[in-house]
DOFIPA-891963 format. One record per residue: residue number from 1; x, y, z of N, C-alpha, C, O in turn. Coordinates in steps of 0.1 Angstrom, whole numbers, always signed. Layout:
// DOFIPA-891963
i, nX, nY, nZ, caX, caY, caZ, cX, cY, cZ, oX, oY, oZ
NUM, X, Y, Z, X, Y, Z, X, Y, Z, X, Y, Z
...
// end
This chain:
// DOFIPA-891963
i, nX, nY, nZ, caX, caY, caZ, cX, cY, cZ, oX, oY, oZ
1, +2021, -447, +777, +2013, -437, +783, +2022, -427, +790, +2032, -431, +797
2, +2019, -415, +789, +2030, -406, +791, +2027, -405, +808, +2016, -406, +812
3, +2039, -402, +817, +2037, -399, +832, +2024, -392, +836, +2015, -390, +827
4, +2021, -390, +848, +2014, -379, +853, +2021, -368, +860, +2014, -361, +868
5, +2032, -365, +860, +2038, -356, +861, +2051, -357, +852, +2057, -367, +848
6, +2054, -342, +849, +2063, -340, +837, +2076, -342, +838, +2081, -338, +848
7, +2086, -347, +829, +2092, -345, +828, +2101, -330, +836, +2098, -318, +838
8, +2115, -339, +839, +2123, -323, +844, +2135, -319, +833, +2141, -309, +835
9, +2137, -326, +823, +2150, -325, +818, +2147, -335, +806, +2139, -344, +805
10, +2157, -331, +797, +2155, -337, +784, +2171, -337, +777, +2176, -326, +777
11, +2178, -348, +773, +2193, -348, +769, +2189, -346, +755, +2182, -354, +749
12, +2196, -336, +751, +2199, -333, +735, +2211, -331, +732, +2219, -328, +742
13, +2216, -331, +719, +2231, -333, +713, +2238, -318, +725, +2249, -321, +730
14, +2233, -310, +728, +2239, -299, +734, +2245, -304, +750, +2253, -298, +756
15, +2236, -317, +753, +2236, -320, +766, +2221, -322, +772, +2210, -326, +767
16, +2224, -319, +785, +2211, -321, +794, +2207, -309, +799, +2214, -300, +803
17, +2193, -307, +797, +2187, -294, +801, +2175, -295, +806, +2166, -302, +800
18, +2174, -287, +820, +2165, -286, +830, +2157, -281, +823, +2162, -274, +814
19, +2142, -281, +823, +2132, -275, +821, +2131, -263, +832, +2134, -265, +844
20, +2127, -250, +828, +2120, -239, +841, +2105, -243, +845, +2098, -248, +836
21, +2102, -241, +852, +2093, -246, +862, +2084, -233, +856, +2089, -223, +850
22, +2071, -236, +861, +2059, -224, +857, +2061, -212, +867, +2060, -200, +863
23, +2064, -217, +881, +2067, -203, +891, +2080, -194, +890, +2082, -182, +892
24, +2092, -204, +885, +2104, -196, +881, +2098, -186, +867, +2101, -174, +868
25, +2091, -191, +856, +2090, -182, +845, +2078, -171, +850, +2080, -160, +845
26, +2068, -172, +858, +2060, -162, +866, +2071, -149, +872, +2073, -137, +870
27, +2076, -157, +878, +2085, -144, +881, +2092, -137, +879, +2090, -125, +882
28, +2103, -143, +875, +2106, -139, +858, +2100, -129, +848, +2106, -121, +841
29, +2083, -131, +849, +2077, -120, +837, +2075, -111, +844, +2077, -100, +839
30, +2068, -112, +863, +2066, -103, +873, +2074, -90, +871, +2070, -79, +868
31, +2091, -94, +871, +2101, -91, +872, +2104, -78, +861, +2107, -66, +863
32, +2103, -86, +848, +2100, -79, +835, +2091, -69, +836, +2093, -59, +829
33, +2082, -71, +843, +2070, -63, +842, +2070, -54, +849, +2064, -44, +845
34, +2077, -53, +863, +2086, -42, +868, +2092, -36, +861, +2086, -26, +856
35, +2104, -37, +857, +2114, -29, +849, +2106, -22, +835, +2109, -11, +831
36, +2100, -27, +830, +2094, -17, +820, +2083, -8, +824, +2081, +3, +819
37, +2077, -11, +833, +2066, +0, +845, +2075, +14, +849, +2072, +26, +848
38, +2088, +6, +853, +2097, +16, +857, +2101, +20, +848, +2103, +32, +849
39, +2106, +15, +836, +2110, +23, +826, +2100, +37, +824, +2102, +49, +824
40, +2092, +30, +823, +2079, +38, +817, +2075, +52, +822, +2070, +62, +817
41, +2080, +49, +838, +2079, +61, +844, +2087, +68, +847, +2084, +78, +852
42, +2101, +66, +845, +2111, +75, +848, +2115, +78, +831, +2125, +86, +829
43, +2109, +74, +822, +2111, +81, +809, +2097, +88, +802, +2094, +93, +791
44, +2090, +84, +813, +2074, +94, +809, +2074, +90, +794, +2072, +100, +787
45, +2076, +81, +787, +2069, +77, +778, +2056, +76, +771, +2049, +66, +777
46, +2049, +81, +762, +2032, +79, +758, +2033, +62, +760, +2041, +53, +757
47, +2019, +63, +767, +2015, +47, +768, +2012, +38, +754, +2011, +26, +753
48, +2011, +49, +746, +2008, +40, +732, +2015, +33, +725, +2011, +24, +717
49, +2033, +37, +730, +2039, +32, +729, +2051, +19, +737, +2061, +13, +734
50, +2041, +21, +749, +2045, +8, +757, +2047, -6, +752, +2056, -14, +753
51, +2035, -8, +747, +2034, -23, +739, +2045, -27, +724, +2048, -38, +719
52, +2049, -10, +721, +2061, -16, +711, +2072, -15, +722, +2076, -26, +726
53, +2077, -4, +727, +2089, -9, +738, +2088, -22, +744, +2100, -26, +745
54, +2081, -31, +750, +2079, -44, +756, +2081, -50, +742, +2091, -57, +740
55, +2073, -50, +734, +2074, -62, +722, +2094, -60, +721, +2101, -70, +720
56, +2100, -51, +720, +2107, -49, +713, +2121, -52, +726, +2132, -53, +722
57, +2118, -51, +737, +2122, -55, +752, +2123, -69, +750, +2135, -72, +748
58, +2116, -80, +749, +2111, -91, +752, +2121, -100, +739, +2129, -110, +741
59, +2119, -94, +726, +2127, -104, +710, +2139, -96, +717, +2147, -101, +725
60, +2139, -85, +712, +2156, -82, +715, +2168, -92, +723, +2179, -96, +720
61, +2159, -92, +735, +2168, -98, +748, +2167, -113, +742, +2177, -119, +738
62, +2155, -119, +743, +2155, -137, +739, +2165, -135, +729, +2177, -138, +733
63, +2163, -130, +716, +2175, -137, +705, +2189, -132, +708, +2199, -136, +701
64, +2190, -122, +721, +2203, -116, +720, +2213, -132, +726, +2208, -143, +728
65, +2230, -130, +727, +2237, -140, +733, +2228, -147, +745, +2226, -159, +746
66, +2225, -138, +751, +2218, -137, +770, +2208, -153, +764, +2205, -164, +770
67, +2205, -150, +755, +2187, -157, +755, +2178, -156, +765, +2172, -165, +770
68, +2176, -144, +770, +2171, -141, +785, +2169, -126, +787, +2179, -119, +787
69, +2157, -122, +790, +2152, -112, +796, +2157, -109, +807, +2157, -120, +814
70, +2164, -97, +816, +2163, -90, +825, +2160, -100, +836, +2168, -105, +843
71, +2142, -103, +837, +2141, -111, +846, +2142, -125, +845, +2140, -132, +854
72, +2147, -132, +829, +2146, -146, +833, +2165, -146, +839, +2168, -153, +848
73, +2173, -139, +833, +2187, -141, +840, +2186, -139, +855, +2191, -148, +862
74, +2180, -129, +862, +2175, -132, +872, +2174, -137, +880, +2179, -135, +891
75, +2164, -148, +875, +2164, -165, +879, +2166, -172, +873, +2158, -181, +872
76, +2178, -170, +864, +2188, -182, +861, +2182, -193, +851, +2184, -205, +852
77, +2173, -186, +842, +2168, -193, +830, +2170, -188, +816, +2174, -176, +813
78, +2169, -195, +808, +2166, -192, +793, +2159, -198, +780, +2156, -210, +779
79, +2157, -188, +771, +2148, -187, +758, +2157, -198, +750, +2168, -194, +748
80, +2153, -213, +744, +2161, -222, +734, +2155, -223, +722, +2144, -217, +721
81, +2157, -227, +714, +2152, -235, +703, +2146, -251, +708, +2142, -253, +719
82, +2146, -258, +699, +2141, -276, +705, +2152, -281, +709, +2150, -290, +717
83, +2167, -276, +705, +2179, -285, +706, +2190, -277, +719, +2202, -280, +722
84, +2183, -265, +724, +2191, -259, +733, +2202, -249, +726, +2213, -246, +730
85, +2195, -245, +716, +2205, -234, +704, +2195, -219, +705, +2183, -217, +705
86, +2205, -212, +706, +2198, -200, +704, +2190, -193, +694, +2195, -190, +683
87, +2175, -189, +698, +2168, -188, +689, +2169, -171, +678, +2173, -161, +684
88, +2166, -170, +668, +2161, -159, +658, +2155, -149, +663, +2146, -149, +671
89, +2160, -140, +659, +2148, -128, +661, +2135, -130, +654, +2125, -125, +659
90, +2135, -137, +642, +2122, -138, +639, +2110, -147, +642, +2099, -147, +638
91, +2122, -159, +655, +2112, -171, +666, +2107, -161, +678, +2096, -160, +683
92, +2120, -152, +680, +2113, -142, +693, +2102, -138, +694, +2094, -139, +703
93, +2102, -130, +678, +2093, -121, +676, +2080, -129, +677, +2070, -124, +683
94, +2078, -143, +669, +2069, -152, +668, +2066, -158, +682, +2056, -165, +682
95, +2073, -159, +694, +2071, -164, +705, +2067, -154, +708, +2055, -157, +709
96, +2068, -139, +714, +2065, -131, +714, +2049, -128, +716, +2042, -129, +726
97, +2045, -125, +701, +2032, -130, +695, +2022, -134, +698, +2012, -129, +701
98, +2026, -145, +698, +2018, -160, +701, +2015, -163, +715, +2009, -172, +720
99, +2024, -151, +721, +2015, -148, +737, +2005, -146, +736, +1997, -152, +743
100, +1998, -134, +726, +1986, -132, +727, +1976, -144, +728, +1965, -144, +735
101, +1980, -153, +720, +1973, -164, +719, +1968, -171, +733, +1956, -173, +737
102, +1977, -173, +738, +1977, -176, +750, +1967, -169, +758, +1957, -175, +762
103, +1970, -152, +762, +1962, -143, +766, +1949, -144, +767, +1942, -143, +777
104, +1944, -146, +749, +1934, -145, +749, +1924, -156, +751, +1912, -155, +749
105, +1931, -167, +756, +1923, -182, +762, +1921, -183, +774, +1919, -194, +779
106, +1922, -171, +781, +1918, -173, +795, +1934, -172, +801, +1933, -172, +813
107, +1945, -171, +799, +1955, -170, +804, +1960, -187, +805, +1969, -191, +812
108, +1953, -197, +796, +1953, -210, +802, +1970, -214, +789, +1979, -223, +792
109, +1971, -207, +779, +1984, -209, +773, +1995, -207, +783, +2005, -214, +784
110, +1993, -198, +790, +2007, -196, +803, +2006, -204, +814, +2016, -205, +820
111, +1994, -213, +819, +1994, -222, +829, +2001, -235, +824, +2007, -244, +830
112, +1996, -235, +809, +2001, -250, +802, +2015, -254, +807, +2018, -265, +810
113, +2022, -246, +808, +2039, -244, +815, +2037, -251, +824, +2046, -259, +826
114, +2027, -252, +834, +2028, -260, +846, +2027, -274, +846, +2032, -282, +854
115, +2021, -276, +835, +2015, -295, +833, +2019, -301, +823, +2017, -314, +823
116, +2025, -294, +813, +2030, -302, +800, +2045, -306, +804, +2052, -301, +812
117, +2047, -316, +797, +2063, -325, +799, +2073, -318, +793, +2082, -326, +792
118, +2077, -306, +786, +2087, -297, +785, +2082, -286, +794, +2089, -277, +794
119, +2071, -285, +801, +2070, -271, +810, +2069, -262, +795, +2079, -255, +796
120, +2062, -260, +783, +2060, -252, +776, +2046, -248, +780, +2037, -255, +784
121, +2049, -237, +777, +2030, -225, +775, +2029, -229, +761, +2037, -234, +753
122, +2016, -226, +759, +2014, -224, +742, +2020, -216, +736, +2018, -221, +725
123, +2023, -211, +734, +2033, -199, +732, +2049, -205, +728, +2055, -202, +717
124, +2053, -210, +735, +2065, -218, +737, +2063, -229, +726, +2071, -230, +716
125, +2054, -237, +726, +2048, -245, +717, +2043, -241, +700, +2044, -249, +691
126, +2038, -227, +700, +2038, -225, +687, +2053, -218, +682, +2056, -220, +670
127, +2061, -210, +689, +2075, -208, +682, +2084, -221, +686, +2096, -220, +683
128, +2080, -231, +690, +2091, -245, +690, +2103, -239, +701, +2114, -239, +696
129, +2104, -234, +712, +2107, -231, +721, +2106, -241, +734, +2096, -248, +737
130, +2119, -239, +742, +2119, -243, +754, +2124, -232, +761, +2129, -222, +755
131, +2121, -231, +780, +2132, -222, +784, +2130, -234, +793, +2122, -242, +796
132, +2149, -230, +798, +2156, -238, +805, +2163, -231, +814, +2165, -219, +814
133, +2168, -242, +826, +2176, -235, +836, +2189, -231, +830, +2194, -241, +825
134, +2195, -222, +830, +2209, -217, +826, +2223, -221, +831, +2230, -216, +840
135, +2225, -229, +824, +2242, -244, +833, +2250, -237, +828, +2261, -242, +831
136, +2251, -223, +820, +2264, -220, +816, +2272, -213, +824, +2284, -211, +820
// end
């Protein structure tokens, strides 16, 4: 029978890796969500194209070396695969995505981070993602 509270860490061939906590990745997105606001307005950008600058903010940075947004470096987290290997642009994009999913259930895909035993959102769960604390 699995715990009632989750797991913090999981050892894979890479080593051992901390799971991020639901309030470290909250602010983390807070944070994100700043810097492209502010983008937004010191480059007066059409709003129509907000949601591709963010879509394209969000894969870029996860698949880049960083595996980490602006705000998950931040606070000292990152975007993995299952084995703690850096993921694809084309998992980004699909983690990315598959936020909506989330979104559109009540916001309850982004809470799942709080109670599941890798600390995954649904989101995280449908691109086979982890984010972790960053040991490098």
């Amino acid at each position: 029978m699995p715990s009632v509270w989750p797991a913090a860490e999981i050892d894979t061939e890479r080593g051992t890796m901390e799971f991020a906590g639901f309030w470290k990745r909250s602010f983390a997105l807070l944070v994100d969500g700043l810097i492209l606001a502010a983008g937004e307005t010191l480059l007066s950008y059409d709003r129509g194209v907000s949601g591709l600058v963010g879509a394209v903010y969000f894969i870029a940075m996860e698949a880049s070396p960083w595996q980490a947004t602006l705000g998950k470096r931040l606070l000292g987290i990152r975007v993995t695969d299952m084995d703690g290997g850096r993921i694809s642009g084309w998992r980004a994009a699909g983690r990315y995505f598959a936020k909506l999913i989330s979104v559109f259930v009540l916001l309850i895909g982004f809470f799942m981070a709080a109670f599941t035993e890798k600390k995954q959102g649904l989101h995280d769960m449908i691109a086979g993602c982890l984010v972790v604390a960053d040991s490098r």
